[in-house]
N, C-alpha and C positions, 0 to 999 in steps of 0.2 A: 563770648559765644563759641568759644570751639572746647566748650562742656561736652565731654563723648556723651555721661550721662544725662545731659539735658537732651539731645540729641537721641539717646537711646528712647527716652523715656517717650519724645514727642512721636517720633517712629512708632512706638507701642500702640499709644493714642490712635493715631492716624488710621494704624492697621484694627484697632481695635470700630471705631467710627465707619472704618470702611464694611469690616465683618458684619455689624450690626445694621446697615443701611441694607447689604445684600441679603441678609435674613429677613428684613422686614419689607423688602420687596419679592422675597420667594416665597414668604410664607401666603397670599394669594392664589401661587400659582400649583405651590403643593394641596392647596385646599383643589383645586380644581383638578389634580391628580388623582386623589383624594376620591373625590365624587364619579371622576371619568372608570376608575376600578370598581367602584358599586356597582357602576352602568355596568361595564363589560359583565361584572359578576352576575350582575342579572339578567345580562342577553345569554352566559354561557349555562346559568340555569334552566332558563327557558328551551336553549338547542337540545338541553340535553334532555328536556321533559317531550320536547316537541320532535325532534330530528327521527330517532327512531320509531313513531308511528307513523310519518310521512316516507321513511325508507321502505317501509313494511307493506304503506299503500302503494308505493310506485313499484316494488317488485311483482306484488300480486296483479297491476294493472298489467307490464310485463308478462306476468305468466298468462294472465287474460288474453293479453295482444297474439300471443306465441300462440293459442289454441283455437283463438278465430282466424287467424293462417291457417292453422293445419287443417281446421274443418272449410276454409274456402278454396282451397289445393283440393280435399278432395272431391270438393262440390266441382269443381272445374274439371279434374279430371274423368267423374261421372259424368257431366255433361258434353266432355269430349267424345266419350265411349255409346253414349246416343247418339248425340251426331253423327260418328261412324256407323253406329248401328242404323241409323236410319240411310244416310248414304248407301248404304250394301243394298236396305231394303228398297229403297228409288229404284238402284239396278237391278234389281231383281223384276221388280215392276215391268220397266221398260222390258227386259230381256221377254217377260209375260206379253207384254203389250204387243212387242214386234211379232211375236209365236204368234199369238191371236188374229192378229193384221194378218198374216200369213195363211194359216189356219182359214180364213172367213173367206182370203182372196181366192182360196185351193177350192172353201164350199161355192163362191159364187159362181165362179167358171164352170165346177162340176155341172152344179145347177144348169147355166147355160148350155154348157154342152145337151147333159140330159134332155134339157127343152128342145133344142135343137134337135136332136135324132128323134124325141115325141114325136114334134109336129111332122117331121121328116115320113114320121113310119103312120103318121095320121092321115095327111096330105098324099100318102102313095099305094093305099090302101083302094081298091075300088070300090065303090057304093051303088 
């Protein structure tokens, strides 16, 4: 038994039985490699049939989003500039209102005065 060549040879064997058990146990899993690269191949077909109409839709949603901003900015901003506008016009009102009040207090008293010196120069008059 201390044949190199007998020793070489079983060595061969061994290594040879070992090579062949690990092929025949990979070759399952390269199949399922195999199959897993179809899949991918056919998900990156699909990104690539699919990805660019969905980037085209979400930009243009985007450009969408950006222009109903800008028309609700200046909807807001119009509506700010009534409100002022109407504010101014309140005070102008009131400044009318008080004039008026004022105005009506000045006729009424005149009024009263006038009656007053009427009846005054009716009352002193002799008959």
């Amino acid at each position: 038994m201390t044949e190199p060549l007998f020793w070489l040879g079983l060595s061969l064997l061994l290594v040879s039985v070992s090579l062949t058990a690990v092929l025949v146990a990979a070759i399952p899993a390269f199949n399922e490699l195999a199959r897993a690269a179809r899949s991918a191949e056919k998900l990156f077909d699909t990104l690539r049939q699919e990805f660019p109409p969905t980037l085209e839709a979400i930009r243009l949603s985007g450009l969408e989003i950006s222009e109903l901003t800008d028309e609700i900015n200046a909807g807001v901003k119009t509506a700010g500039e009534v409100v002022k506008q109407i504010d101014q016009n309140l005070t102008q009102v009131k400044a009318q209102g008080s004039a008026l009040k004022n105005g009506t207090n000045r006729l009424v008293t005149g009024l009263k005065v006038a009656w007053r010196t009427w009846n005054l120069k009716n009352n002193q008059i002799p008959k």
